[in-house]
N, C-alpha and C positions, 0 to 999 in steps of 0.2 A: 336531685335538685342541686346545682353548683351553688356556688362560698356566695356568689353575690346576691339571688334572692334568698339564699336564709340570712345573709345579715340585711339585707330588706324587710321579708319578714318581721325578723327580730327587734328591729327599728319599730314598723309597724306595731306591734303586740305591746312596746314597752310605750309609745305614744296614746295607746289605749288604757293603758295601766296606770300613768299618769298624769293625763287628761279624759278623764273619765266622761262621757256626753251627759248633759245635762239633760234631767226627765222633766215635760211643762208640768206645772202644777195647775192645779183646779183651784179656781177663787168664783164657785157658782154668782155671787152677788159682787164681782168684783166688777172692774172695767175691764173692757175688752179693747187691749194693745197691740197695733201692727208698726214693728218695729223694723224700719225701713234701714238697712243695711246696704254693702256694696259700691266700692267709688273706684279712686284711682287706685290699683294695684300697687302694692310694692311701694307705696305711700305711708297711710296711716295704719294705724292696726284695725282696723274696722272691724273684723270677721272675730276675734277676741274680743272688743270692745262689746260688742253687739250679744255676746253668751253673756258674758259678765253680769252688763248692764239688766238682759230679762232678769237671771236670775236673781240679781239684788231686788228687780221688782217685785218678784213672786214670792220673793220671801216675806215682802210683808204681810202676803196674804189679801192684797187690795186688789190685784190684776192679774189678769191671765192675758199674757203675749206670744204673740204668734210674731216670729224672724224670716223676714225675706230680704229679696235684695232683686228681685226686678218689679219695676214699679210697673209692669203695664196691669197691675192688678188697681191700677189709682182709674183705669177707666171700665173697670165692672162692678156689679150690683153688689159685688164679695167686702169690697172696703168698707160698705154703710154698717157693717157685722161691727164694726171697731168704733170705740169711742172715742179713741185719740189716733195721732198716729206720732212716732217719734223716727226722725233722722238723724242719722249721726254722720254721716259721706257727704263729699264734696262730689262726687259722680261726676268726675272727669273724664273718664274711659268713657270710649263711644258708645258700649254695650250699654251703660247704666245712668248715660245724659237724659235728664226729663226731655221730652219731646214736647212740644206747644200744648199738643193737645193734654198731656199729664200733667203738666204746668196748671193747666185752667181746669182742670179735674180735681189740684188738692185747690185752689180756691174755692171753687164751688162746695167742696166739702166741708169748707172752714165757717164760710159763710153762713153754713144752714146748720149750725150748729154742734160739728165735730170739733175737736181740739186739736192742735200742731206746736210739739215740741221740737227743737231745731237746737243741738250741739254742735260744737266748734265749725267744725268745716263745712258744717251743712247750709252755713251763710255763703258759701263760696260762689259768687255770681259770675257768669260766663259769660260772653258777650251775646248771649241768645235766650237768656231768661227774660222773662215780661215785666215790665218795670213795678207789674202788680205787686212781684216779691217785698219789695224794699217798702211796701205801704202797708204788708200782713207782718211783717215780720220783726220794722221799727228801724234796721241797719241791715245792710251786705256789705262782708268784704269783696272789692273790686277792682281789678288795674282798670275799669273803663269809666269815666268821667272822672270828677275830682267828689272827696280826695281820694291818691291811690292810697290803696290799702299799704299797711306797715305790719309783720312780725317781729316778735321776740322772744325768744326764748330764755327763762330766767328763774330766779327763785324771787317773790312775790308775795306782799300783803294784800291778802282779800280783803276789802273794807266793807263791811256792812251797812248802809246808807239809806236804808227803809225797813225799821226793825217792825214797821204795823203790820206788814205784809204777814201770810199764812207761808209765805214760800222760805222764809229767812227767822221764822219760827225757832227761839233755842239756838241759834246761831250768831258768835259774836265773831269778828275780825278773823282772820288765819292766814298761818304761813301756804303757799300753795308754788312747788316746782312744775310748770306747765309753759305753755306758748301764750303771748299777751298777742291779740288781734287790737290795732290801733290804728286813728284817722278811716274809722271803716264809716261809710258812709248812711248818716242817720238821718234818721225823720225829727223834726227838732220839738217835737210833744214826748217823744221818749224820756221818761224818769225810773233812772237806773235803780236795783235792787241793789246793785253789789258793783264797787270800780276798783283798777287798780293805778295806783301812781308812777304816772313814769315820765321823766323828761317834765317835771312839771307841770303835769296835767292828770288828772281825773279821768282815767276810761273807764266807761260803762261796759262789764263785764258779762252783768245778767238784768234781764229787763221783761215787762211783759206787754203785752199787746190784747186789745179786743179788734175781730174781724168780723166784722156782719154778726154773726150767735155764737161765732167759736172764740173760745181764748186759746191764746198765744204765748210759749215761752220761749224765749231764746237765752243761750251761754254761749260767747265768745271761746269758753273753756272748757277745757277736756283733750289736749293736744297726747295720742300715745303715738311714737315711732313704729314703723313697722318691724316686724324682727322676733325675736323671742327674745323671754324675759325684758322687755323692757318695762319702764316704769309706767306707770298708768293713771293720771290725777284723775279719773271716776273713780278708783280707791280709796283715794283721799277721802275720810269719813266726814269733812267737814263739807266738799264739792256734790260726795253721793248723797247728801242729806238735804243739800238744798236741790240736785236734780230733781230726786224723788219727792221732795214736798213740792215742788212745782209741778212733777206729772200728777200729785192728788190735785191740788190746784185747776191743771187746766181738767183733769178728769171731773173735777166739780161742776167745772160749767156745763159740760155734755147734759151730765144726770140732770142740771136744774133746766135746761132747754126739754129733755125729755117729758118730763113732770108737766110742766106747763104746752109741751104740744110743739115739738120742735118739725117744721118741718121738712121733706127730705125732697 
């Protein structure tokens, strides 16, 4: 074996020794989570973001998630297996753009009583998404109609602006270094969970939505760079605390649809 694949190897072996793969855990009576992964490459961190994220969920012992990243699973019988689904990609790349028909597959899903969580860039609207998006969801960012969408990158007070909520439960104000999504374009019954101040204005950061039986949560927030080691606000104990109390949230409405005869 020549110098270059054993220090391949060797490469290899210590990437195993120090990102060790995470094992799913069993939550017999939990939810069942398909955590949709996969977007523009060499973009955000999605493929990190997406370990991370199960396993903060499985720790609580509330859900058991399954990670993929091609969604043609949105048009077989396999999805109704889930109670929620959660995105975190902006699925830019042509391999992992929803196609019409996957489009009108997670509404119908939503509709009959499944749940849809949708992090940062999962808002990211193309010019070939159905306008249904923007009416399940409450806001897309988009360069097509007004307004265009605005980033920014910065360090940030989360304001907490609806402390009745189960989502924002124990959660008071926080510093937060992430990407602020602003001027993205909203549904004007939208009443924000969580905004942040900028340029004199109040953006709505996290908000929630009902869709036909499903509820709905969205976070403008969770921006990671792609790369190693960079920083990650779903770390942030104060951001994973209201993600996670938002997928119990939308995971509530599922089980009460079920209970009462939800149907598919």
């Amino acid at each position: 074996m020549n110098r270059r694949r054993l220090l391949g190897l060797a490469l290899f072996v210590s990437c195993l020794l120090t990102h060790p793969a995470q094992a799913q855990k069993k939550a017999p009576s939990g939810a069942k989570v398909f955590l949709l992964s996969g977007g523009a490459r060499q973009h955000h961190g999605y493929r990190d973001q997406a370990f991370y994220l199960a396993n903060a969920l499985e720790n609580t012992g509330r859900f058991e998630v399954t990670i993929g990243e091609d969604a043609a699973i949105l048009e077989t019988p396999a999805i109704r297996n889930y109670e929620l689904i959660i995105v975190t990609a902006d699925r830019r790349d042509p391999e992992f753009k929803f196609t019409k028909s996957q489009q009108e597959a997670i509404f119908e899903l939503v509709r009959s009583g499944h749940g849809y969580v949708s992090i940062h860039a999962a808002d990211n609207a193309p010019p070939d998404w159905l306008p249904t998006w923007k009416e399940m969801l409450g806001g897309i960012f988009s360069h097509v109609g007004q307004p265009d969408g605005k980033t920014r990158k910065g360090s940030y007070i989360v304001k907490i602006v609806d402390t009745t909520s189960p989502i924002t439960q124990g959660l008071k104000d926080f510093p937060l270094k992430d990407e602020l999504y602003y001027h993205v374009q909203m549904q004007p019954d939208v009443q924000p969970l969580a905004t942040i101040e900028y340029d004199g204005v109040a953006w709505p950061v996290a908000w929630t939505r009902t869709f036909g039986k499903g509820r709905v949560f969205h976070t403008v927030l969770g921006h990671r760079d792609f790369g190693p080691n960079k920083e990650d606000p779903l770390r942030d104990p104060n951001l994973s605390r209201l993600i996670i109390q938002a997928v119990d949230w939308v995971a509530a409405g599922r089980a009460l649809n079920s209970k009462f005869g939800s149907t598919h």
